[in-house]
C-alpha positions in Angstrom: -17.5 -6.9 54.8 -19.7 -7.1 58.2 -16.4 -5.3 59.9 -16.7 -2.4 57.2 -20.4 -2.4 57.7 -20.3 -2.2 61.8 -17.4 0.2 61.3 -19.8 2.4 59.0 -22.5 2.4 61.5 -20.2 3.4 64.3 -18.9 6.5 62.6 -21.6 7.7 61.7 -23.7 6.9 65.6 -20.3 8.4 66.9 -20.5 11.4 64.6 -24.7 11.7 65.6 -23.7 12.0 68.7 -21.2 14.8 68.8 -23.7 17.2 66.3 -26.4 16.3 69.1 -23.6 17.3 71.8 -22.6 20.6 69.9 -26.0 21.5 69.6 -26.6 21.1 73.0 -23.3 23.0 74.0 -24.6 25.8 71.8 -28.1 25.7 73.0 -26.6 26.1 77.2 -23.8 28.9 75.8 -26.9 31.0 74.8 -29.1 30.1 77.7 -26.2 31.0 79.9 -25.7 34.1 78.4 -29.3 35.4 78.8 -29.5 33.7 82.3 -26.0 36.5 83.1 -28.5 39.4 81.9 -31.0 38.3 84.5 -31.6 39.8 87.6 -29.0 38.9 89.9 -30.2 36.5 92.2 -28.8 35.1 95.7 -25.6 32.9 95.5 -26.3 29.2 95.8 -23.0 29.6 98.5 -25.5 31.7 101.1 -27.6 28.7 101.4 -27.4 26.2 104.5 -25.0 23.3 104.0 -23.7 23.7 100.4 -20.8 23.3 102.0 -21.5 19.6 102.0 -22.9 19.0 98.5 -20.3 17.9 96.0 -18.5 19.7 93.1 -20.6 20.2 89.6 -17.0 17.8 88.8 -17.0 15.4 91.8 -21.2 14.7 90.6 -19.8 14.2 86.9 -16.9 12.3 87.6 -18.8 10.3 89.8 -21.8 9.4 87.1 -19.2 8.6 84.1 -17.1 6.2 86.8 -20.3 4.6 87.4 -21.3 4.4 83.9 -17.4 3.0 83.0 -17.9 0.0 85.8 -21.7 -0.5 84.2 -20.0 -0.8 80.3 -17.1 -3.0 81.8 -19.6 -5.3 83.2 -21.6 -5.4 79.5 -18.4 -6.5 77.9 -17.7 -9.4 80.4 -20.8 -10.4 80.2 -21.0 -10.0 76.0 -17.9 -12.1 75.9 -18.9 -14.7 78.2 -22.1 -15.8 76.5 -20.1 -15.4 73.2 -17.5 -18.1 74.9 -20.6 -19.8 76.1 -22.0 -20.3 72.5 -19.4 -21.3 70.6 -18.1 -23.8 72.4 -21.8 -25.5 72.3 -21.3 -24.7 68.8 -18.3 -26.7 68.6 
């Protein structure tokens, strides 16, 4: 019962969070399309040293990769202490 129950409560944070995502997809497609009806404005590329910033890709990559090592190290750690406790259970 407490796997259905978990299971339950992950569908339905999982499914939260994609509405929340569309929303938010929606919400930037309009802003961006009022934003290309603005006066044009100079290109980010004519400023000094862009060159040298990252991709939008390489900064997003880089955050999720960061995030992924962050979530690995939860899980170790989760199972540890659940090792930890039931063998002083035991």
């Amino acid at each position: 019962m407490s796997s259905s129950v978990t299971t339950t409560i992950s569908d339905v944070l999982v499914a939260s969070i994609k509405q929340s995502q569309d929303l938010a997809t929606r919400g930037i497609d309009a802003w961006s399309d009022l934003a290309a009806k603005a006066p044009s404005t100079p290109s980010f590329g004519s400023l000094p040293f862009t060159d040298l910033l990252p991709s939008p890709t390489q900064v997003v990559d880089s955050g999720f990769a960061i995030v992924d090592e962050v979530v690995a190290a939860q899980k170790e750690l989760s199972s540890k202490l659940l090792e930890a406790v039931a063998t002083k259970a035991s």
